[in-house]
C-alpha positions, 0 to 999 in steps of 0.5 A: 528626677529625685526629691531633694535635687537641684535643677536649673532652667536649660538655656534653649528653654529661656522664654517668655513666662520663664524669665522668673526661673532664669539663671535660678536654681530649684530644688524639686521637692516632690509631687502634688496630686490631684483626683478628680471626681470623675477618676482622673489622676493628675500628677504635678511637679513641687518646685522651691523657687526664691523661697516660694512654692512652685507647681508644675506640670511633667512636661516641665522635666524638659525644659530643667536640667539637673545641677546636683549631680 
């Protein structure tokens, strides 16, 4: 789970709402937080996919396999 790695989508994963990452590759670019007004931390996933930015929440660590060693 390091910056600058590519990742792909695993193949059990391939469902509906995820036919964009298919057969793609991301490369993970960091985090994005969020504090919210009553405390909360919420901590994100950054995707590059196609060119565009993509947010993710940490259960998406399951569903992506790592391509670059």
């Amino acid at each position: 789970m390091k910056s600058g790695k590519l990742y792909k989508l695993k193949s059990r994963w391939y469902s509906r709402g995820m036919g964009d990452w298919e057969n793609k590759f991301a490369l993970h670019v960091g985090e994005s937080v969020i504090n919210r007004d009553d405390g909360v931390k919420i901590t994100n996933l950054v995707f590059l996919l196609n060119g565009e930015r993509r947010i993710t929440d940490q259960s998406f660590w399951r569903c992506i396999e790592c391509v670059d060693g």
